[in-house]
KOLKEDO-896111 format. One record per residue (C-alpha): residue in one letter; x, y, z. Coordinates in nm, 3 decimals, decimal comma. Example, Ala and Ser with C-alpha at 12.3 -4.5 7.8 and 13.67 -1.06 7.14 Angstrom:
<sites>
rest:a	X:1,230	Y:-0,450	Z:0,780
rest:s	X:1,367	Y:-0,106	Z:0,714
</sites>
This chain:
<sites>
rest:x	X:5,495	Y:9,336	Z:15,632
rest:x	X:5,659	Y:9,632	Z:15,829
rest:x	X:5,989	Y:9,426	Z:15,884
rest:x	X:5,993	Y:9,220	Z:15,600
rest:x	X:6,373	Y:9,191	Z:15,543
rest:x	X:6,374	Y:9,282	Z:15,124
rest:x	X:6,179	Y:9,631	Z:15,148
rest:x	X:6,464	Y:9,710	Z:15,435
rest:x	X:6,793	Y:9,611	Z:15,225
rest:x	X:6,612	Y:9,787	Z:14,959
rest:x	X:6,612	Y:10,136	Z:15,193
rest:x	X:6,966	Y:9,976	Z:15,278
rest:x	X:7,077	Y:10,029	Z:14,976
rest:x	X:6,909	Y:10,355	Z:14,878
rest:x	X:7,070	Y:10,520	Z:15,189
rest:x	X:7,396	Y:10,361	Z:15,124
rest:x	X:7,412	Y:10,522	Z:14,796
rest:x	X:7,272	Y:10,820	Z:14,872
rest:x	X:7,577	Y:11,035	Z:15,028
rest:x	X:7,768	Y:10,913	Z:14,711
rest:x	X:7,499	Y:11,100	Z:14,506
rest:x	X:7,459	Y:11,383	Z:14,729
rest:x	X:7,811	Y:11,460	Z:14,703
rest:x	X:7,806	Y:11,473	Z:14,356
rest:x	X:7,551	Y:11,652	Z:14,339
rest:x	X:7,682	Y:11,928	Z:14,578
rest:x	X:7,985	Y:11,844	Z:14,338
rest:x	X:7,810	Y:11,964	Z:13,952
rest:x	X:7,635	Y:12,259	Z:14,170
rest:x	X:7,929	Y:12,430	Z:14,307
rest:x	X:8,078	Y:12,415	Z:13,960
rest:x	X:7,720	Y:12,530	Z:13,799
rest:x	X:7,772	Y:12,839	Z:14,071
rest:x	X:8,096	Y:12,931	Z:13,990
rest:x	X:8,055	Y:12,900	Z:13,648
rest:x	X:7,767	Y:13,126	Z:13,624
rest:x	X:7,933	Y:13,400	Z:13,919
rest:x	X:8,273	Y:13,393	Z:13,688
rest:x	X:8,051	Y:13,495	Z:13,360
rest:x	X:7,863	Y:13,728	Z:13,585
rest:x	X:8,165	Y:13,886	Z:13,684
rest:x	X:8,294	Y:13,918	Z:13,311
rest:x	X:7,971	Y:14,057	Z:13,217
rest:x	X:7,962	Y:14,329	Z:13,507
rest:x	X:8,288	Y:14,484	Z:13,329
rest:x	X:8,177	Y:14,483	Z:12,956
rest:x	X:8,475	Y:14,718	Z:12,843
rest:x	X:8,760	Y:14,479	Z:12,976
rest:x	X:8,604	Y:14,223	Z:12,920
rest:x	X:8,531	Y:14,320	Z:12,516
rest:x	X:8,910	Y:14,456	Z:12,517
rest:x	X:9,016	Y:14,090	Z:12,630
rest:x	X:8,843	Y:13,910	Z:12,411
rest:x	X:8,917	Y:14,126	Z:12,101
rest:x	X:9,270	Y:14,066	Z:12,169
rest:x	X:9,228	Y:13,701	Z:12,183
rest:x	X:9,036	Y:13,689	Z:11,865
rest:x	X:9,264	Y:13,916	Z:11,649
rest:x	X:9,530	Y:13,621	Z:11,760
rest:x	X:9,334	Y:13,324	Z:11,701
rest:x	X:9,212	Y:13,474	Z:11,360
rest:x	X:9,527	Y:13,552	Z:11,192
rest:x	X:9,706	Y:13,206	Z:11,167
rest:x	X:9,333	Y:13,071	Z:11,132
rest:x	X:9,284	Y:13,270	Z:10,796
rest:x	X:9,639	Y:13,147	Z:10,670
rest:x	X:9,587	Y:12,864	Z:10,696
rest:x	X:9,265	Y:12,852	Z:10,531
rest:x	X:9,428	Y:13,064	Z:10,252
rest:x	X:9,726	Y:12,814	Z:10,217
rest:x	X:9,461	Y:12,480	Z:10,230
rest:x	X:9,263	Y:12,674	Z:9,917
rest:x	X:9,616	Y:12,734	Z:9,749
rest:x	X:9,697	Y:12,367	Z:9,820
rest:x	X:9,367	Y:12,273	Z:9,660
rest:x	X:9,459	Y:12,480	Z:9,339
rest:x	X:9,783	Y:12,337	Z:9,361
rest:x	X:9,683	Y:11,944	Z:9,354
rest:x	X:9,429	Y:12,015	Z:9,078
rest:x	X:9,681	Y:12,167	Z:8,824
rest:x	X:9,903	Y:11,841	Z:8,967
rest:x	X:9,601	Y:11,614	Z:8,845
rest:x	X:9,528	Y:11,795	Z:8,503
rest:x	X:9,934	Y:11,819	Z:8,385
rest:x	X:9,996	Y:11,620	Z:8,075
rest:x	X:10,279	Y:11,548	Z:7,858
rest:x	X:10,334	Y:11,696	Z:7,497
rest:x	X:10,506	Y:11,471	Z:7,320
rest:x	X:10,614	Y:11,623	Z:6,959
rest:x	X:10,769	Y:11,371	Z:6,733
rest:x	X:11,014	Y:11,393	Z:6,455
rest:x	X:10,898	Y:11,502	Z:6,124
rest:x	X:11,029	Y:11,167	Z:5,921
rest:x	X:10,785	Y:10,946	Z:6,184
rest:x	X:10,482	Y:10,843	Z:5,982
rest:x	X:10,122	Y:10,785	Z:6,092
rest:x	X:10,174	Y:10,392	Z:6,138
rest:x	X:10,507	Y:10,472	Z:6,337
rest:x	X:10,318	Y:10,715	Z:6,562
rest:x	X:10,064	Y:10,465	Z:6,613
rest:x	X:10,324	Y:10,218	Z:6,747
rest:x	X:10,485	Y:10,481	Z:7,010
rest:x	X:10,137	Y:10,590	Z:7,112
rest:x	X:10,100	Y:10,157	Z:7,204
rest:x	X:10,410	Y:10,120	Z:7,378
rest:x	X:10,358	Y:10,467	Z:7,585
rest:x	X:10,009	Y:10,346	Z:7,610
rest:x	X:10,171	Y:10,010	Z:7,780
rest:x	X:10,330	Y:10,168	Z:8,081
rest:x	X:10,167	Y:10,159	Z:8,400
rest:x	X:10,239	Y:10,497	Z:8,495
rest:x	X:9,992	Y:10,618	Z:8,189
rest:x	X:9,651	Y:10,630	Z:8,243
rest:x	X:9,549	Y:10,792	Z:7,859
rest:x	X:9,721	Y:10,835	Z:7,571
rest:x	X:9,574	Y:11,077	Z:7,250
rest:x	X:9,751	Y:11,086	Z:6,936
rest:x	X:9,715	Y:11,406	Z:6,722
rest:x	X:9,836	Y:11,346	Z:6,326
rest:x	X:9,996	Y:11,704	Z:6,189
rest:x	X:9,647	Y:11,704	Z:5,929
rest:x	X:9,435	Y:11,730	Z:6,229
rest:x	X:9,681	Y:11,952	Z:6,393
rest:x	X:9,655	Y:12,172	Z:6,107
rest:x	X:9,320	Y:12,156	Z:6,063
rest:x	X:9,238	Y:12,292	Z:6,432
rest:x	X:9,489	Y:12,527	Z:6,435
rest:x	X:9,359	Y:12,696	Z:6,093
rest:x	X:9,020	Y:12,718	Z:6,242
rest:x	X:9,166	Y:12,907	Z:6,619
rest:x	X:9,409	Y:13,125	Z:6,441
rest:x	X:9,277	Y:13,266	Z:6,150
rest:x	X:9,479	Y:13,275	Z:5,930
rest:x	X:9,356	Y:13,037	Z:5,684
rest:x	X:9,448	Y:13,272	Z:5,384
rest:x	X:9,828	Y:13,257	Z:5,471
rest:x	X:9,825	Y:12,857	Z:5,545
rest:x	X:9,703	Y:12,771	Z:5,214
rest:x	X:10,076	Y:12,957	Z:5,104
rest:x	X:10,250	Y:12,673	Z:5,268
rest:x	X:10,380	Y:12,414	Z:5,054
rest:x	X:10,396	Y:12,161	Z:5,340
rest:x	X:10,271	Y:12,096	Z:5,664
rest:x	X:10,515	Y:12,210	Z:5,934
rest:x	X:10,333	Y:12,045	Z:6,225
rest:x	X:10,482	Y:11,738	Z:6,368
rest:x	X:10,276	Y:11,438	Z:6,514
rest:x	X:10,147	Y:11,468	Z:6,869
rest:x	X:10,135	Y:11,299	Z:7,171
rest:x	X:9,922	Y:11,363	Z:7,454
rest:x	X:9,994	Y:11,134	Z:7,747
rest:x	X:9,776	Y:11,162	Z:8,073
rest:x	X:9,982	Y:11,051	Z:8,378
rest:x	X:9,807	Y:10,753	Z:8,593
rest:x	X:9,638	Y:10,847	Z:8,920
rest:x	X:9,987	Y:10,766	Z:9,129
rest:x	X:10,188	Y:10,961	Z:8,934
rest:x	X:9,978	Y:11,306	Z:8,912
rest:x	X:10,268	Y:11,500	Z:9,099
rest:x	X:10,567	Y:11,655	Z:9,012
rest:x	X:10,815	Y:11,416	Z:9,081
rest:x	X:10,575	Y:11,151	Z:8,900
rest:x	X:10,562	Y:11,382	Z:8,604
rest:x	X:10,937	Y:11,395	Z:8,609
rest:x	X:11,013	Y:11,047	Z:8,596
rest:x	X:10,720	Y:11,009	Z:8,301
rest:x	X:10,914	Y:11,250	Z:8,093
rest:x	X:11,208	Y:11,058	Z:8,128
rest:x	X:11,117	Y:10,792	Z:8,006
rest:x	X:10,927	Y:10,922	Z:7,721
rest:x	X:11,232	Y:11,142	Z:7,626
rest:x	X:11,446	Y:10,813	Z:7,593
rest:x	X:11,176	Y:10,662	Z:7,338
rest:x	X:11,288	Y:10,663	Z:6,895
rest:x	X:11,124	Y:10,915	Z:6,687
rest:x	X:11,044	Y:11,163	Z:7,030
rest:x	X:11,174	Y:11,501	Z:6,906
rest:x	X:11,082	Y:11,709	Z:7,212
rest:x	X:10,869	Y:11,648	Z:7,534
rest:x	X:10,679	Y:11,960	Z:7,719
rest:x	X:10,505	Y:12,019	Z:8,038
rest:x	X:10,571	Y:12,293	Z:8,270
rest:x	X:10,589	Y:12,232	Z:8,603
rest:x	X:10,855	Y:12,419	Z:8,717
rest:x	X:10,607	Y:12,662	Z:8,788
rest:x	X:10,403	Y:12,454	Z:9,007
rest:x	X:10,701	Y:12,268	Z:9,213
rest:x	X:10,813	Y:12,693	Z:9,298
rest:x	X:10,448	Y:12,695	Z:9,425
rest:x	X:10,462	Y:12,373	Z:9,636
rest:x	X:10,802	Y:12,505	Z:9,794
rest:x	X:10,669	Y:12,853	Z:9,865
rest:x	X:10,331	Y:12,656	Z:10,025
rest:x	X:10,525	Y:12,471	Z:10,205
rest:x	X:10,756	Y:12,720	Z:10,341
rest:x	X:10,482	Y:12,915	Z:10,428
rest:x	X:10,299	Y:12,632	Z:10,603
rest:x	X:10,593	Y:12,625	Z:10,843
rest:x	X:10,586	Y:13,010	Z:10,885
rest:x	X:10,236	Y:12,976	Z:11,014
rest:x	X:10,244	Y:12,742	Z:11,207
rest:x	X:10,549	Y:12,874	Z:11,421
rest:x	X:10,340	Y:13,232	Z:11,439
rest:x	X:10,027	Y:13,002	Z:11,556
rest:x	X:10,251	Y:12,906	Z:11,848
rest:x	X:10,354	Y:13,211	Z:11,902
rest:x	X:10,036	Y:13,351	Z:11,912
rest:x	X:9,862	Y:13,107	Z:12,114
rest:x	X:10,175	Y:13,174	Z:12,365
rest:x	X:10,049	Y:13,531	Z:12,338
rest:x	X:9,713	Y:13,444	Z:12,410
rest:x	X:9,826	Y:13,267	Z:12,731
rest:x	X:10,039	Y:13,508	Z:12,917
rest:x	X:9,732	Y:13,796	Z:12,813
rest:x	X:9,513	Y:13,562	Z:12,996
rest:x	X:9,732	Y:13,482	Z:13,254
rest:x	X:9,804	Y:13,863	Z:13,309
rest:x	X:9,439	Y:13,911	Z:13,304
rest:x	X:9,382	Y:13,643	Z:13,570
rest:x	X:9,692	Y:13,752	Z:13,792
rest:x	X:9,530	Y:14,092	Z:13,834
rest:x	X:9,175	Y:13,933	Z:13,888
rest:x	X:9,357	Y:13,689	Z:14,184
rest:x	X:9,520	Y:14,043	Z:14,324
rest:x	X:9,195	Y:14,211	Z:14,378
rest:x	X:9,054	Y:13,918	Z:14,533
rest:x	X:9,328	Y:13,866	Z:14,753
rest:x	X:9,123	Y:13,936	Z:15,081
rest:x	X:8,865	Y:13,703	Z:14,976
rest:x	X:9,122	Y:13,444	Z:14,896
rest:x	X:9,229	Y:13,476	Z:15,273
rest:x	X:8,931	Y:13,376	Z:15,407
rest:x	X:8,861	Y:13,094	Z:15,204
rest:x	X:9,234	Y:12,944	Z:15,284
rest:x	X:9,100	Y:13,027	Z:15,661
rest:x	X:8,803	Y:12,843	Z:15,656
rest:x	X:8,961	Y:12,517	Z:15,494
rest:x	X:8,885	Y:12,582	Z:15,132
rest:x	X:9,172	Y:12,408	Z:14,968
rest:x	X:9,354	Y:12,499	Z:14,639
rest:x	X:9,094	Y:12,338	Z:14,418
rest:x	X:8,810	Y:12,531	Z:14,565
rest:x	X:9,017	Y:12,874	Z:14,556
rest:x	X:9,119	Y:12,759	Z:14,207
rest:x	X:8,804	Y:12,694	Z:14,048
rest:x	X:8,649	Y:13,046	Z:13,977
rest:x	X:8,959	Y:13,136	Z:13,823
rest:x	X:8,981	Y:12,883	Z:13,588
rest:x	X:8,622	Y:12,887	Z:13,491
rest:x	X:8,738	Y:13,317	Z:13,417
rest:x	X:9,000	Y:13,156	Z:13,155
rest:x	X:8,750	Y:12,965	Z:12,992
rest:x	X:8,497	Y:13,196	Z:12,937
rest:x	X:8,737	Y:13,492	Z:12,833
rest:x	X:8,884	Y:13,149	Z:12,579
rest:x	X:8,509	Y:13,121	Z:12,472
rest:x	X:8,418	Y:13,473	Z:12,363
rest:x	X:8,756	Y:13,526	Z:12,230
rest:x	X:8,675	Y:13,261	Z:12,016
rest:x	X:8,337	Y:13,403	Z:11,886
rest:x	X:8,500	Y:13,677	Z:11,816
rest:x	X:8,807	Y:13,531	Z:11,628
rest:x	X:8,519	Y:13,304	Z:11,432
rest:x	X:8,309	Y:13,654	Z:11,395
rest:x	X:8,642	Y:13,847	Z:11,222
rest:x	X:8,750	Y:13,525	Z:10,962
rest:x	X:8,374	Y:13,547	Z:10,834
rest:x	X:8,362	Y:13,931	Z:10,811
rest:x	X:8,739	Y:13,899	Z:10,631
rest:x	X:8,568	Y:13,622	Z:10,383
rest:x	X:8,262	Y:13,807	Z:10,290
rest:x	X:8,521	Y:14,144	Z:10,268
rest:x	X:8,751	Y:13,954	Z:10,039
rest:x	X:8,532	Y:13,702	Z:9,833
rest:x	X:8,434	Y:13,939	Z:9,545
rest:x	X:8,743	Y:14,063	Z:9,466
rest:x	X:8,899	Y:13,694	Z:9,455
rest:x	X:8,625	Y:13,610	Z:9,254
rest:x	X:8,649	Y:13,855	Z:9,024
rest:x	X:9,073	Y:13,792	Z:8,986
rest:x	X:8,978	Y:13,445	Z:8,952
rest:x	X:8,746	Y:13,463	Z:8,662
rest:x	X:9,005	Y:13,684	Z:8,474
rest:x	X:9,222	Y:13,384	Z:8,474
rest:x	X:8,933	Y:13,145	Z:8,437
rest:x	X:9,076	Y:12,986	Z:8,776
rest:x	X:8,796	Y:12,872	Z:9,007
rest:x	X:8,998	Y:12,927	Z:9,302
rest:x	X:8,810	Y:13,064	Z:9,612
rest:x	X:8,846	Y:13,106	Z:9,962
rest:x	X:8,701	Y:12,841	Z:10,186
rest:x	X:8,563	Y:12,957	Z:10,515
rest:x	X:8,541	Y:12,752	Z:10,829
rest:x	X:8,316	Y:12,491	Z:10,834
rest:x	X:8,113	Y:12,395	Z:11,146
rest:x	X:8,361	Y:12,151	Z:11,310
rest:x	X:8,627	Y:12,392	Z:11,238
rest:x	X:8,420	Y:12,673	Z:11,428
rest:x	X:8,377	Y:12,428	Z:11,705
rest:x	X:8,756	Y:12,320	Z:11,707
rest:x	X:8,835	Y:12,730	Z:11,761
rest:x	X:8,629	Y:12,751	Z:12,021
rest:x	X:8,752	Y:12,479	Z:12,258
rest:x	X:9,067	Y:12,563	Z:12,166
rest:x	X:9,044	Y:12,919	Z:12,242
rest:x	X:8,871	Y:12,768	Z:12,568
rest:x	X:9,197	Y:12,563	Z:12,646
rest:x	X:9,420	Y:12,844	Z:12,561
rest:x	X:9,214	Y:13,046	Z:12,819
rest:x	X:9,206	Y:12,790	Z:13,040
rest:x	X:9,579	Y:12,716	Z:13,044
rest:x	X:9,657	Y:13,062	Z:13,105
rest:x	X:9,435	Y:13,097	Z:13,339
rest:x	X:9,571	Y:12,800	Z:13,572
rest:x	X:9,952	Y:12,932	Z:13,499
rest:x	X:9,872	Y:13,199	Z:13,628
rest:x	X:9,688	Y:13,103	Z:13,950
rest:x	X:9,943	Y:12,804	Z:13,984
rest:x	X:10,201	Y:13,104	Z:14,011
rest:x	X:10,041	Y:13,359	Z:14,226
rest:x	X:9,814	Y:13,154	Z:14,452
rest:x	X:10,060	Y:13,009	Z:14,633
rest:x	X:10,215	Y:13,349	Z:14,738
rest:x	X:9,900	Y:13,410	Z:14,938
rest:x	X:9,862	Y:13,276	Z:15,282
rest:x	X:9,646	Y:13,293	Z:15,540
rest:x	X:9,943	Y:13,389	Z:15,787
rest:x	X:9,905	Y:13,738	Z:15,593
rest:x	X:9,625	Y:13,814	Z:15,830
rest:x	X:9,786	Y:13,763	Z:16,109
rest:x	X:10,120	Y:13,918	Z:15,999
rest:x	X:9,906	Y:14,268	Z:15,945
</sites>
């Protein structure tokens, strides 16, 4: 039983895969150990540290809350798109039956999803009743009011070019005085949106090539006061990966609070700004409002503020490290 051949390829096996384990083991611990000496080290300076990540955060927040406020304007923007309809105001010889007829043909094209017709009675009728001035209507001898058409573009064609080629085509139709809808207005907006949606995201780069070289400066002077302890680990055999690794693991968690913090700033702006836009909204019976950042978005600043760190963290020890050698020691 002591030698039976299956119980020792089983310890065989065990023992060839131990070292594989064992080295990654040693492996996830080294990085646990340097992960938790770099955040001890940040922690052991709270003013730099706080001054660091501040900086980061003002960055990272400012193109973050533009474009939040230019995806809420967007929103605004496509929902005035969706609600535009045409006025269609036909001649004052067209009678009921002929207005019927246009309202079918406009009523035919695929780029109409409703059509409404409006006779000048009814016109007349709900415009006596809003204005008020019933006394002075009743002095008319006729009714001034034309027939009306109100056509509600198709799903496809709620934009502004859509719009466009709708009142075309309605323009070109017999017995169409005039066609209205304003949207010259809204395609100013879009351009402006747009405009500015390029603006922010050339500052974004900007800024996150701020963020980097602050890091990297931050990391360059953390490399120079560990110069002597670089030494001896180049002396002992560590190689660049090993000497590199505490640094790194510095960018990321200097990218991870700045990140709190620029998540921390875009809520305290919201809750700063939200009544006022509420109350300028419900003066113009808009129901536009500011939309913060939802969970994924949080967690999409953070690991990109923990890249950002990170990358400035290894351009800077990709650029400094190599200038230290362990021939230093021996040249003093």
């Amino acid at each position: 039983m002591a030698n039976d051949p299956r119980r020792q390829q089983s310890r065989g096996a065990k023992s060839a895969r131990s070292p594989w384990r064992e080295q990654a083991e040693s492996y996830l611990s080294h990085h646990r150990k340097v992960a938790r000496d770099s955040a001890q080290r940040l922690w052991h300076s709270p003013i730099a540290s706080m001054m660091t990540w501040t900086v980061m955060g003002v960055a990272l927040a400012l193109p973050v809350a533009l474009m939040l406020l230019l995806a809420s304007l967007e929103g605004v923007s496509a929902g005035w798109e969706s609600s535009a309809r045409v006025t269609a105001y036909l001649n004052d010889s067209v009678s009921i039956e002929e207005a019927q007829a246009l309202k079918a043909e406009v009523a035919d094209d695929s780029r109409v999803a409703e059509v409404e017709l409006i006779d000048r009675d009814t016109a007349l009728n709900e415009f006596r009743a809003s204005s008020g001035l019933e006394d002075a209507l009743d002095y008319l001898d006729e009714n001034p009011l034309p027939h009306t058409l109100l056509v509600t573009p198709s799903e496809s064609s709620r934009t502004a070019a859509g719009v466009e080629m709708l009142l075309t085509v309605i323009e070109g139709l017999d017995g169409v005085e005039r066609v209205q809808v304003d949207l010259g207005w809204l395609q100013r907006l879009n351009a402006m949106t747009d405009l500015l949606g390029r603006a922010v995201w050339a500052l974004a780069l900007l800024l996150a090539a701020a963020v980097v070289l602050v890091i990297g400066n931050t990391v360059r002077l953390s490399i120079e006061n560990r110069r002597d302890e670089i030494l001896v680990a180049k002396l002992v055999g560590g190689t660049d990966a090993f000497v590199r690794r505490p640094f790194l693991y510095t960018g990321a968690w200097f990218g991870l609070g700045g990140g709190i913090v620029a998540w921390v700033l875009l809520q305290l702006s919201l809750w700063w700004l939200s009544g006022p836009i509420e109350r300028l909204a419900g003066l113009y019976r808009s129901e536009f409002s500011l939309n913060g950042l939802t969970f994924d978005g949080a967690l999409a600043l953070i690991i990109a503020a923990m890249l950002l760190g990170w990358l400035g963290a290894w351009v800077a020890v990709k650029r400094h490290l190599d200038d230290i050698e362990p021939g230093e020691i021996a040249g003093g």
